[in-house]
C-alpha positions as a Markdown table, in Angstrom:
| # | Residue | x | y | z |
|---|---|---|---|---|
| 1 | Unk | 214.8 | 306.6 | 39.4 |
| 2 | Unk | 212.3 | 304.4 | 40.7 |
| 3 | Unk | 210.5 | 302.3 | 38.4 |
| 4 | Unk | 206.5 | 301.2 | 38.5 |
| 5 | Unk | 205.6 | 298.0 | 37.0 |
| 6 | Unk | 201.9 | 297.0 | 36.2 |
| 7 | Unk | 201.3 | 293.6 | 35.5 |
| 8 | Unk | 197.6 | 292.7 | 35.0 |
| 9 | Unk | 197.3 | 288.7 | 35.1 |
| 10 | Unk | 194.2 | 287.9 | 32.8 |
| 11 | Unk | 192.4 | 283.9 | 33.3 |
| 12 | Unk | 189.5 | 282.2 | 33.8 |
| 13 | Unk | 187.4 | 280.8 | 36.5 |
| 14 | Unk | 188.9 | 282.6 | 39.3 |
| 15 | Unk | 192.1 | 281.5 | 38.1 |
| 16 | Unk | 194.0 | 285.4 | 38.8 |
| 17 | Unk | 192.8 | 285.3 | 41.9 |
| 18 | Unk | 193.8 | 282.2 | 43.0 |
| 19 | Unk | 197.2 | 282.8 | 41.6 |
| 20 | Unk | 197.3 | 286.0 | 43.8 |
| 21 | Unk | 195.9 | 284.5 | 46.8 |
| 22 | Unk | 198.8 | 281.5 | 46.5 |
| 23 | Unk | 201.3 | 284.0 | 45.9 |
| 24 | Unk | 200.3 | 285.7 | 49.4 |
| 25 | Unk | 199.7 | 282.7 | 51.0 |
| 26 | Unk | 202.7 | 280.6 | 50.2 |
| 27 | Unk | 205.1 | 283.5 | 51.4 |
| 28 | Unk | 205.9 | 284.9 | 47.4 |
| 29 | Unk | 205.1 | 287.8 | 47.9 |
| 30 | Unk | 206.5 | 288.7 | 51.5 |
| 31 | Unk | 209.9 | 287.5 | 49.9 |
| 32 | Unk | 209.5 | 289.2 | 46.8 |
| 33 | Unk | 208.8 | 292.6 | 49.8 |
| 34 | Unk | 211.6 | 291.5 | 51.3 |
| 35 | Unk | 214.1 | 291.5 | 48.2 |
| 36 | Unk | 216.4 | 294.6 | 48.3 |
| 37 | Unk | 215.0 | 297.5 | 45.9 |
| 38 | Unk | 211.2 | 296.8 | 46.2 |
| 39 | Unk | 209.2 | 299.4 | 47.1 |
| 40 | Unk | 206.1 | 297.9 | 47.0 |
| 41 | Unk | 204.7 | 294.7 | 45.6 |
| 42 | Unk | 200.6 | 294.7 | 46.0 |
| 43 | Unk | 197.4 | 292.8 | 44.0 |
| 44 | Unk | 194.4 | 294.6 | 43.0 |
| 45 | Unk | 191.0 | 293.3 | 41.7 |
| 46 | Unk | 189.6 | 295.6 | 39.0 |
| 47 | Unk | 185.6 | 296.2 | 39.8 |
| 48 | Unk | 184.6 | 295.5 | 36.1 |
| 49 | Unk | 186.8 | 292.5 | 35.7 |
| 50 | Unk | 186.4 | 290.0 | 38.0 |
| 51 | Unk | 188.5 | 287.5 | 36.0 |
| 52 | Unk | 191.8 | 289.9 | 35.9 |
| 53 | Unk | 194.3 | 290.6 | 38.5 |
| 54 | Unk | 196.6 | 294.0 | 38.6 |
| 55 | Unk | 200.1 | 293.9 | 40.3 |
| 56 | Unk | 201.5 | 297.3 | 41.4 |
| 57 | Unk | 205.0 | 296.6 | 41.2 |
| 58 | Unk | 207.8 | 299.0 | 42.2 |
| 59 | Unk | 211.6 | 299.2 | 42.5 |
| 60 | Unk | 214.0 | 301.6 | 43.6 |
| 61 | Unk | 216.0 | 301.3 | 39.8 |
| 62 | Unk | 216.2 | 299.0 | 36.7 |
| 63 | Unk | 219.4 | 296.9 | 38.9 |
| 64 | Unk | 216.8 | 296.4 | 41.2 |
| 65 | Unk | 213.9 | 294.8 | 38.7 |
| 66 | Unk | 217.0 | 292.8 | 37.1 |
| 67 | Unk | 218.4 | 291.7 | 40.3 |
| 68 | Unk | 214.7 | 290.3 | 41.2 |
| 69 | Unk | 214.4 | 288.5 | 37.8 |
| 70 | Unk | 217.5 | 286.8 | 38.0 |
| 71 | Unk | 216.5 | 285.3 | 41.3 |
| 72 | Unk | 215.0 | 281.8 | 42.4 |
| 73 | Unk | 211.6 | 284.1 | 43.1 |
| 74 | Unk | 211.2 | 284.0 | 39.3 |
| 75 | Unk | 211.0 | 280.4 | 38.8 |
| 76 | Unk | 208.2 | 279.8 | 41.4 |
| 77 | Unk | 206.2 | 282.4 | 39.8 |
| 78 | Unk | 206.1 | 281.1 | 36.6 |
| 79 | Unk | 205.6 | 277.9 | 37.6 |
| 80 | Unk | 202.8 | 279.4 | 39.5 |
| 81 | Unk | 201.7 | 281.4 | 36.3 |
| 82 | Unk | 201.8 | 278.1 | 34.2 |
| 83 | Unk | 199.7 | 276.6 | 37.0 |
| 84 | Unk | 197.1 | 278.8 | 36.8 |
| 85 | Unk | 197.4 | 279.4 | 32.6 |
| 86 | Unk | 197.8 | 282.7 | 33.4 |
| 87 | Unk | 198.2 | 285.9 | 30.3 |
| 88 | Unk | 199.7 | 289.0 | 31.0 |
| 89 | Unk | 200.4 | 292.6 | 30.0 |
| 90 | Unk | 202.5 | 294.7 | 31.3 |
| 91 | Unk | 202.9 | 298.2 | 31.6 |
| 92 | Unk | 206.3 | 300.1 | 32.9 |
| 93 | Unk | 206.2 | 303.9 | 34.6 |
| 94 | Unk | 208.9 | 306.1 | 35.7 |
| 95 | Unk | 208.5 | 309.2 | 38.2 |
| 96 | Unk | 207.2 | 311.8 | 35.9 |
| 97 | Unk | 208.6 | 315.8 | 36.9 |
| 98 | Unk | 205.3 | 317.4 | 37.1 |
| 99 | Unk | 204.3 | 315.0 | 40.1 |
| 100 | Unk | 204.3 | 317.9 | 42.7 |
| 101 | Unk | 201.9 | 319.9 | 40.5 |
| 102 | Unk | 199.1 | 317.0 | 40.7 |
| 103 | Unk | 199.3 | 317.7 | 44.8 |
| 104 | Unk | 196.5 | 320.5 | 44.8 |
| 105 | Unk | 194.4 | 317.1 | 43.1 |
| 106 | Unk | 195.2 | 315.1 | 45.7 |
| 107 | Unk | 193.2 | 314.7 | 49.2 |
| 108 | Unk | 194.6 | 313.6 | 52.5 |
């Protein structure tokens, strides 16, 4: 079942973003795309908090998400987190049943 991970990376004086733009810059996150089970792997700037950064971050099952934090990936980014004196939270989803019900919501 895939899983959805939110990670919003709170900091100060652009900090978030400049953690996100190294990730995408350096090549991180392309390898992080590139890792077997991801799904997608994307950064997001909320409107009303400039100083906060949300990662949408998916995986085809939890051997997937494990696989991912046992690799070398996971000591650049928190070095890269430590750099920055980044804070998180993080929130975890699943694929909920009623998902083809919200359709008639939904405009393509």
């Amino acid at each position: 079942m895939p899983i959805t991970v939110n990670l919003y990376y709170h900091g100060t004086n652009g900090s978030a973003r400049a953690f996100a733009e190294e990730m995408e810059r350096s090549g991180i996150a392309n390898a992080i795309r590139a890792e077997r089970g991801n799904l997608a792997y994307r950064y997001f700037i909320p409107t009303d908090d400039p100083e906060t950064v949300l990662l949408i971050d998916s995986w085809e099952d939890q051997a997937a998400i494990d696989a991912h934090h046992q690799s070398p990936m996971m000591q650049k980014i928190a070095a890269l987190r430590e750099q920055y004196d980044l804070h998180m939270e993080a929130y975890r989803f699943t694929e909920a049943d009623g998902t083809a019900a919200d359709q008639q919501f939904i405009r393509k």
